[in-house]
C-alpha positions as CSV (number, residue, x, y, z in Angstrom):
1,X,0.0,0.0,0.0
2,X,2.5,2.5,1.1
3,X,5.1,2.0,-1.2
4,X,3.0,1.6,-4.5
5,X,1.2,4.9,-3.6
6,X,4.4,6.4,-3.1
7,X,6.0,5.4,-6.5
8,X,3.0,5.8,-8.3
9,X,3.0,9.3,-6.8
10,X,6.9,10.1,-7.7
11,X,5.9,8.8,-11.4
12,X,3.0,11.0,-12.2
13,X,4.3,14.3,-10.4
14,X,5.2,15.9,-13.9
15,X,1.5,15.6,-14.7
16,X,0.3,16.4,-11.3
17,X,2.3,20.2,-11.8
18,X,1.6,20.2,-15.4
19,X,-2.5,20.0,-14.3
20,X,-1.9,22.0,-11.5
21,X,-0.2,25.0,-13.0
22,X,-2.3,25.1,-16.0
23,X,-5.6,25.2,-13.4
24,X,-4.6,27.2,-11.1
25,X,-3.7,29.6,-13.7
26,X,-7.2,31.3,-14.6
27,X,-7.3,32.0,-10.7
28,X,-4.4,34.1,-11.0
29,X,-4.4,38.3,-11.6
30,X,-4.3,39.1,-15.7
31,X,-1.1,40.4,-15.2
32,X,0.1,36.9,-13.9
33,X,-1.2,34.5,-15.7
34,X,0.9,32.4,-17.9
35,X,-2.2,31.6,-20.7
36,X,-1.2,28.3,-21.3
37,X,-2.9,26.6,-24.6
38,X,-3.3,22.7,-23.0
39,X,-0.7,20.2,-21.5
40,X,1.6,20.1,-24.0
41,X,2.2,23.7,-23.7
42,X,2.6,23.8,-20.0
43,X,5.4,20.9,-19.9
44,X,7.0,22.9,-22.7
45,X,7.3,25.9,-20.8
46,X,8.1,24.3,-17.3
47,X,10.6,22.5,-19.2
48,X,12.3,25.7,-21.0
49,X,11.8,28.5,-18.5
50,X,12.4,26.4,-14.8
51,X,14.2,22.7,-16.0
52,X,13.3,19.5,-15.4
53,X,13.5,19.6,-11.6
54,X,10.6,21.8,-11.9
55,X,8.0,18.5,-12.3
56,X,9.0,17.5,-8.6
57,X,8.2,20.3,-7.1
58,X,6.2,18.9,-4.1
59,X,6.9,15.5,-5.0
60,X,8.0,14.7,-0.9
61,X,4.6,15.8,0.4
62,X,2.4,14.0,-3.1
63,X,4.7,11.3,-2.2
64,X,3.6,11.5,1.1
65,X,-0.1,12.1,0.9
66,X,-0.1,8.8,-1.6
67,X,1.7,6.6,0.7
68,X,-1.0,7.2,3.5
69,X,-3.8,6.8,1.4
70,X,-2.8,3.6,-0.2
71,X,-1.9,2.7,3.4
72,X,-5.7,3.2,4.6
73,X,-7.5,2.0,1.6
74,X,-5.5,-1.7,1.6
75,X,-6.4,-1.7,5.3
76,X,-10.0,-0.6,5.4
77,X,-10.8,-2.8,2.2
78,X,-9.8,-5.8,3.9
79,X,-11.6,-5.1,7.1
80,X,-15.0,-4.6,4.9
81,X,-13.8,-7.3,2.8
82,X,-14.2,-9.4,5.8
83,X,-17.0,-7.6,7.3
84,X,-19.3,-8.0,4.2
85,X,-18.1,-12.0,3.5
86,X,-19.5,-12.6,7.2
87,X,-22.7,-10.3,6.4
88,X,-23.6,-11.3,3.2
């Protein structure tokens, strides 16, 4: 639980800034927004104007977050697993 939510967390941060970034960007003042045109875009940009390292920003925390959750939801699946086989 803990360590496939973690990887899959570390493997899909890129995306997770890239979908971020691009929707937290219409909340932003006129004179801040970036205006990106889709996905594709915002990678291209990150990747230009901040560098690769950029896609990991936060990736300790997501990382974190992921671990805990897959954690909880193998444990509490096979406690109502259980629970339901006895019910039902």
């Amino acid at each position: 639980g803990a360590g496939t939510g973690a990887t899959a967390a570390l493997i899909s941060c890129p995306m997770e800034v890239a979908t971020v970034r691009m929707s937290n960007d219409a909340t932003l003042p006129l004179a801040e927004r970036r205006n990106y045109t889709g996905v594709f875009d915002v990678v291209k940009r990150i990747h230009a104007e901040e560098g690769v390292k950029a896609f990991w920003n936060g990736a300790a925390p997501f990382a974190q977050r992921a671990a805990l959750v897959g954690v909880f939801q193998v444990a509490t699946l096979d406690q109502f697993k259980d629970l339901y086989a006895k019910h039902l």
